[in-house]
C-alpha positions in Angstrom: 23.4 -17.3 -18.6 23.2 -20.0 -20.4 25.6 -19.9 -22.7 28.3 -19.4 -19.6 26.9 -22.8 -18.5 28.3 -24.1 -21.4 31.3 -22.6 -21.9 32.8 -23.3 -18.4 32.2 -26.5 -16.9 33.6 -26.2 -13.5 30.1 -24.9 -11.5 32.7 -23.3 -8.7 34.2 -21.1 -11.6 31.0 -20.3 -13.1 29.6 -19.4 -9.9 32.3 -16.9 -9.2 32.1 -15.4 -12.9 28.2 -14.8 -12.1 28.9 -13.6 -8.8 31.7 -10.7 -10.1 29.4 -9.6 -13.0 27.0 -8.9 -10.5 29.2 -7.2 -8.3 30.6 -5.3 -11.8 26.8 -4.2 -13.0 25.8 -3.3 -9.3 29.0 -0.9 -8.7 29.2 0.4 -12.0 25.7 0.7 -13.2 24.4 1.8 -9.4 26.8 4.6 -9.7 25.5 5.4 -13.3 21.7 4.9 -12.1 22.5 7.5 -9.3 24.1 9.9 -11.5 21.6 10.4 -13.9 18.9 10.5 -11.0 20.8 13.1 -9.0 20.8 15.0 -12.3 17.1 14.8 -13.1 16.1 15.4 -9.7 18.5 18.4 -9.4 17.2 19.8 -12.5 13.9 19.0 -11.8 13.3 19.8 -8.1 11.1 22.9 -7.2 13.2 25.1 -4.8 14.1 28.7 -4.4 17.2 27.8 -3.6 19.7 26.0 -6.0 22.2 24.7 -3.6 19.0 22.8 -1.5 17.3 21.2 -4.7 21.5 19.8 -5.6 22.0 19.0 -1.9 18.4 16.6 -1.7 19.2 15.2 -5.5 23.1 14.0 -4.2 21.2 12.4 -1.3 18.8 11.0 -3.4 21.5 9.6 -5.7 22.9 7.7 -3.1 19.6 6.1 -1.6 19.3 5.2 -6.0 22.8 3.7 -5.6 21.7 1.3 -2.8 18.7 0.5 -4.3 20.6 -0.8 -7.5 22.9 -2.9 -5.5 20.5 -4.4 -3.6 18.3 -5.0 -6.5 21.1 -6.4 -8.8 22.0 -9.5 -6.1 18.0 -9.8 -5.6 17.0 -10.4 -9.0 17.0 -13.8 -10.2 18.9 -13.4 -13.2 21.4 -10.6 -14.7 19.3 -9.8 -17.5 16.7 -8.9 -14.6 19.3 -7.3 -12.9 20.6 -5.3 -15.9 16.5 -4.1 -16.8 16.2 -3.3 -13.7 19.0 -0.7 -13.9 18.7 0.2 -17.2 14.9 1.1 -17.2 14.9 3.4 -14.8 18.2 5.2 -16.0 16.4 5.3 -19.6 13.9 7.3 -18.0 15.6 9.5 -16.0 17.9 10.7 -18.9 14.3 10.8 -20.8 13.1 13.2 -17.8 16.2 15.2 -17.9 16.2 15.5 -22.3 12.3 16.9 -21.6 13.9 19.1 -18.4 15.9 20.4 -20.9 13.5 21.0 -23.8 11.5 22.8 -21.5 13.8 25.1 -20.2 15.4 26.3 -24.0 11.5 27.0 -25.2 
């Protein structure tokens, strides 16, 4: 965040421009991060019944989406933050492209 050090010189301003692309990445990429984890773990969770295995991955989803929040205002910088989201998702959409594969051969 350099360069938004140096584009805005008012710290006050700067502060609140850090502090609502925080709040933009945690709502928006939580909810993306919980998404794609509901979906691999529905997809990927071993139970008879369909309707349990979508029931525990929504859960899961949400305990993802409050993980990401928290994580986003806890790292020390929004790169961080951002990694920190977009690892994970990278490998759930990973799990859920092998998921796939596995299921069509």
């Amino acid at each position: 965040m350099k360069t938004l050090d140096l584009l805005i010189a008012n710290p006050s301003a700067r502060h609140r421009i850090k502090v609502g692309l925080r709040t933009g990445l945690a709502a928006f990429g939580g909810y993306g991060l919980a998404l794609l984890g509901a979906a691999a773990f529905a997809a990927g969770l071993p139970f008879d019944s369909r309707p349990d295995a979508v029931s525990l991955a929504i859960m899961i989803g949400f305990v993802l989406q409050l993980i990401a929040i928290i994580w986003v205002f806890a790292a020390a910088t929004i790169g961080r933050a951002t990694l920190g989201l977009a690892i994970p998702a990278a490998l759930f959409g990973l799990w859920l492209l092998l998921l796939k594969a596995m299921q069509t051969s």
